[in-house]
DRENLUMZA-548247 format. One record per atom (N, C-alpha, C): residue number from 1; residue in three letters; atom name; x, y, z. Coordinates in Angstrom, 2 decimals. Layout:
N
resi,resn,name,c1,c2,c3
NUM,ALA,CA,X,Y,Z $
...
END
This chain:
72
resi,resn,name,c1,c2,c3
1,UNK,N,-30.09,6.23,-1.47 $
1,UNK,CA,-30.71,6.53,-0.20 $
1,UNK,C,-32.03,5.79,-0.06 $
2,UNK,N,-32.97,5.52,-1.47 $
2,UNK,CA,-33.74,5.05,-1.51 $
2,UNK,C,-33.86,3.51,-0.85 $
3,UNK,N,-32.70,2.88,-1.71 $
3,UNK,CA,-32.39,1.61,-1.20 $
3,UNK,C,-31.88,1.41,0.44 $
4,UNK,N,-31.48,2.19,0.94 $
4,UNK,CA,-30.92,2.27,2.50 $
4,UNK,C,-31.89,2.30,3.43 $
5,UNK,N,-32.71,3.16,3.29 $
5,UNK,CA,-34.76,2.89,3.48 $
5,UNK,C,-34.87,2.01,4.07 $
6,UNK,N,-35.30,1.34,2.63 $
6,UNK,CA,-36.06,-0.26,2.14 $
6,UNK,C,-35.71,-0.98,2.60 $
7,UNK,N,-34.00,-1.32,2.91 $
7,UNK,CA,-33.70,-2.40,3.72 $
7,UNK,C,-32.45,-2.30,4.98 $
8,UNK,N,-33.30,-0.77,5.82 $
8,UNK,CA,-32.99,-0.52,6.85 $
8,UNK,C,-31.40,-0.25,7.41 $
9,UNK,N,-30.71,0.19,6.69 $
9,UNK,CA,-29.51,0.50,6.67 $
9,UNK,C,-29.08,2.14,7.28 $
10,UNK,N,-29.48,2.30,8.57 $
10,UNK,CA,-29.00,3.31,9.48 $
10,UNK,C,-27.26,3.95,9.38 $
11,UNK,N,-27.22,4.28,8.26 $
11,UNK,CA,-26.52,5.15,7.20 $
11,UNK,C,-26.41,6.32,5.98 $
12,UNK,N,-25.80,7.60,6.34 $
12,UNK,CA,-26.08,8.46,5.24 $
12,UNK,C,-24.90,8.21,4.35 $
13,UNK,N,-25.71,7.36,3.36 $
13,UNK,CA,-25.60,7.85,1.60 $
13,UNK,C,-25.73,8.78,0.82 $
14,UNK,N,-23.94,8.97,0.78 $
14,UNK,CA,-23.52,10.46,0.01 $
14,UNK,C,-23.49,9.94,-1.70 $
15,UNK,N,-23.57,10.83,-2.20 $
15,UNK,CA,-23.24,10.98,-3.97 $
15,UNK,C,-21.71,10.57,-3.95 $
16,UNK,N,-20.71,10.80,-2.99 $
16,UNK,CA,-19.46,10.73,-2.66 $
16,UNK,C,-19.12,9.30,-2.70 $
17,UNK,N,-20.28,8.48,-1.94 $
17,UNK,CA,-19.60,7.31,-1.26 $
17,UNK,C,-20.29,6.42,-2.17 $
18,UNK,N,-21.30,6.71,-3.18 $
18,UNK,CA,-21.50,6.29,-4.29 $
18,UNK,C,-20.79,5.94,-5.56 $
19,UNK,N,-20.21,7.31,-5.87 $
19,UNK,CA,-18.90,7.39,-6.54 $
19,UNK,C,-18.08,6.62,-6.52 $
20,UNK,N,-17.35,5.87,-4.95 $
20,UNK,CA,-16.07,6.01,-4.57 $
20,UNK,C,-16.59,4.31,-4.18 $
21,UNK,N,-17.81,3.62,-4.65 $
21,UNK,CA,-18.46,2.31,-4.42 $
21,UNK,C,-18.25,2.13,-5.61 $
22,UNK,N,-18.47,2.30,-7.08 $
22,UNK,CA,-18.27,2.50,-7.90 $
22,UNK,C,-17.33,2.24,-8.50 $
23,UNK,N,-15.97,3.19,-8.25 $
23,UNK,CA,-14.95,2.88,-8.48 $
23,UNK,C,-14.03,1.72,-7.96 $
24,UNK,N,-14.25,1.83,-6.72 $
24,UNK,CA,-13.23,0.54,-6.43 $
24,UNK,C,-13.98,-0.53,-6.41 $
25,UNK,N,-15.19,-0.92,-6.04 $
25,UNK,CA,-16.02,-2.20,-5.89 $
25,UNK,C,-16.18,-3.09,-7.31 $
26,UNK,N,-17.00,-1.86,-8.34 $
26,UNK,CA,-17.26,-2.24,-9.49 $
26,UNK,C,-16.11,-2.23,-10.91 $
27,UNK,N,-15.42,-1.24,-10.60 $
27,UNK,CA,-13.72,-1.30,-11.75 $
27,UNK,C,-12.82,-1.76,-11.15 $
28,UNK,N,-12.48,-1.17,-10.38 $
28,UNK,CA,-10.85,-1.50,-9.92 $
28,UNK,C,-10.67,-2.97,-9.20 $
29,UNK,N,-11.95,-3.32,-8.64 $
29,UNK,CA,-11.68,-4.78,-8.33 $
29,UNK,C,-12.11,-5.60,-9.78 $
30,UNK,N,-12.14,-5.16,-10.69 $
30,UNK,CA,-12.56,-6.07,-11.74 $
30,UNK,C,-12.16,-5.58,-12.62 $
31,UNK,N,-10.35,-5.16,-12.42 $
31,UNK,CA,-9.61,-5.34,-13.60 $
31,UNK,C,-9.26,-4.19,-14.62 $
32,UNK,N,-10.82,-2.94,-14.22 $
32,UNK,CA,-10.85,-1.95,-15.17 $
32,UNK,C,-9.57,-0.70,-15.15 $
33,UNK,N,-9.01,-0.49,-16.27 $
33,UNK,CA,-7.95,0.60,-16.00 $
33,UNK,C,-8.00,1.60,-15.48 $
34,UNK,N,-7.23,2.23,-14.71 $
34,UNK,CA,-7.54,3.16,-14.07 $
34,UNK,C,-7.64,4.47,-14.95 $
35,UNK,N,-7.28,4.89,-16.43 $
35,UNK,CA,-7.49,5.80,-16.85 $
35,UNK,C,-8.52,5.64,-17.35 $
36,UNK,N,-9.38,4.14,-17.44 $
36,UNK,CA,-10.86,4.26,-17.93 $
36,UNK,C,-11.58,4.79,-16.79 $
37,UNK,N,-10.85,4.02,-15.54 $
37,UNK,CA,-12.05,4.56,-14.38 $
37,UNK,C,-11.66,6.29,-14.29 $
38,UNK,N,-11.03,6.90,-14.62 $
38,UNK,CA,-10.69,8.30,-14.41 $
38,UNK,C,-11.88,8.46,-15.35 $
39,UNK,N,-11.88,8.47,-16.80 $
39,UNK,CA,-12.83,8.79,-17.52 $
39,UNK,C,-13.88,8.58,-17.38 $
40,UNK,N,-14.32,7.73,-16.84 $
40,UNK,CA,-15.68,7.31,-16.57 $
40,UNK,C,-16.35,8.24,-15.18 $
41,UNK,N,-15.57,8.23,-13.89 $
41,UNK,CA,-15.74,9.10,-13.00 $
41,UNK,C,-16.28,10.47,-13.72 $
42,UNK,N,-15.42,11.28,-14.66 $
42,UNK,CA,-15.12,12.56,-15.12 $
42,UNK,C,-14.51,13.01,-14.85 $
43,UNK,N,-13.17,12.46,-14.40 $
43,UNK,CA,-11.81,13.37,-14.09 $
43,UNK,C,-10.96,13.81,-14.95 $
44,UNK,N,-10.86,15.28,-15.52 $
44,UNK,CA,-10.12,15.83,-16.54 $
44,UNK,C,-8.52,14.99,-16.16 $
45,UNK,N,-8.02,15.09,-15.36 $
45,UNK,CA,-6.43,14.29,-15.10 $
45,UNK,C,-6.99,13.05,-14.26 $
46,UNK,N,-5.90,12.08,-15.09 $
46,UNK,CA,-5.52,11.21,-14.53 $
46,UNK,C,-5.15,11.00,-12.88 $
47,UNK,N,-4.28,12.27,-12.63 $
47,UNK,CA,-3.81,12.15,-11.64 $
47,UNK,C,-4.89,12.59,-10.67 $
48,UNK,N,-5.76,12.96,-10.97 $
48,UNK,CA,-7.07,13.18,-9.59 $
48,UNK,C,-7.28,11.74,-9.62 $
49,UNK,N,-7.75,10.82,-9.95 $
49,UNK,CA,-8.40,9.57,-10.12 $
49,UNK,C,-7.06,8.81,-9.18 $
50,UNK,N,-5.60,9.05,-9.45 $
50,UNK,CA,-4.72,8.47,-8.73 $
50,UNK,C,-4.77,8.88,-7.14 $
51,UNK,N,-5.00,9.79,-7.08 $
51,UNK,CA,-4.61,10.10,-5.85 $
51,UNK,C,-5.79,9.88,-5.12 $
52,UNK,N,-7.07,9.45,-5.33 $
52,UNK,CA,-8.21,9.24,-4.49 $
52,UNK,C,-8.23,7.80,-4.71 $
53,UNK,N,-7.89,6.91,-5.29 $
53,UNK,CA,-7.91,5.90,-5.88 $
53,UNK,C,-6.27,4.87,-5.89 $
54,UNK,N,-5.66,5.48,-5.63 $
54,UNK,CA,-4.01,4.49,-5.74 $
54,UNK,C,-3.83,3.49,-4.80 $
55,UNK,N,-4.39,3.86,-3.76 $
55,UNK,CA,-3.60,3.09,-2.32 $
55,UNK,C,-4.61,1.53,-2.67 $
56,UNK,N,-6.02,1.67,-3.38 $
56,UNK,CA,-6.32,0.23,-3.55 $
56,UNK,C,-5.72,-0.60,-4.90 $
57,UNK,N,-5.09,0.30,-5.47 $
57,UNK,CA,-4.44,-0.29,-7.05 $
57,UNK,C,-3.17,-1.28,-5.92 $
58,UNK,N,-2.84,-0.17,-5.34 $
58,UNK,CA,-1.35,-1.08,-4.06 $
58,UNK,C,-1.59,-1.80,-3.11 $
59,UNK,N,-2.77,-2.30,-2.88 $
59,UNK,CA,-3.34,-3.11,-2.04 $
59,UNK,C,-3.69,-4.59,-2.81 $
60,UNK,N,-4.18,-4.11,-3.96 $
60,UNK,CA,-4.50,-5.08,-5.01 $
60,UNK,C,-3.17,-5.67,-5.69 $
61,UNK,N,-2.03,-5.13,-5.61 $
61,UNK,CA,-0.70,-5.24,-6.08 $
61,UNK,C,0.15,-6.42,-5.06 $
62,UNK,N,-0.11,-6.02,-3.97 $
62,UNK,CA,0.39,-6.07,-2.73 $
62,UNK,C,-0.70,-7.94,-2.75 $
63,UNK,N,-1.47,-7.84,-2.58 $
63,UNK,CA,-2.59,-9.31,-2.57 $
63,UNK,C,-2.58,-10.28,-3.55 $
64,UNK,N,-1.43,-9.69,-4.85 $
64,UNK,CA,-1.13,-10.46,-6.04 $
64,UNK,C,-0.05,-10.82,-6.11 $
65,UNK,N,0.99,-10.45,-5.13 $
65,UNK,CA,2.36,-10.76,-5.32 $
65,UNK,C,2.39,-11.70,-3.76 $
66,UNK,N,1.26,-11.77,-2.65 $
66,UNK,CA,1.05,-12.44,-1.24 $
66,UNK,C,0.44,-13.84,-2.24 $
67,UNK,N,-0.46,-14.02,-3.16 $
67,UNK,CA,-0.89,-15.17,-4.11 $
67,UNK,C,0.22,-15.54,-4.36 $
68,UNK,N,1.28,-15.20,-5.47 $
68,UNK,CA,2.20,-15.38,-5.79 $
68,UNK,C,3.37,-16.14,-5.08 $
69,UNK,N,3.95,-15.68,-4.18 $
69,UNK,CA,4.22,-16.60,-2.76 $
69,UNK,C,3.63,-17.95,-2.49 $
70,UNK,N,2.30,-17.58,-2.43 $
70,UNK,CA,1.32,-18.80,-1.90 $
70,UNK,C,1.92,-20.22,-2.77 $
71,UNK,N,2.01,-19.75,-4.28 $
71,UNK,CA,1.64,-20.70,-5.15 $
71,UNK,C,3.78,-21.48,-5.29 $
72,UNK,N,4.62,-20.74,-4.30 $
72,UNK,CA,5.95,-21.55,-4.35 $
72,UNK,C,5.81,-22.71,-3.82 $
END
């Protein structure tokens, strides 16, 4: 929130959307497993981490097999 301030970003910054910047920006676009990013979050199951988190694992799936194509 501090940083949103400083360089004027007319937006509320949740602990939520921190989290959820976190996970997909900083792991999941860079490869990290998703049961590390579960652990790391603090999600006792796996499957919480899936279900807030899957549709960009299938997006990222989905953008690797559209590469894939590219390269026939």
């Amino acid at each position: 929130k501090e940083i949103a301030d400083v360089v004027d970003i007319d937006f509320n910054l949740t602990h939520h959307i921190a989290r959820k910047t976190f996970a997909t920006t900083v792991l999941l676009s860079n490869n990290v497993p998703m049961d590390v990013v579960s652990k790391l979050l603090g999600h006792t199951k796996l499957q919480t981490t899936q279900e807030h988190y899957g549709e960009i694992v299938k997006q990222r799936l989905r953008d690797e097999i559209d590469r894939m194509k590219d390269r026939q």
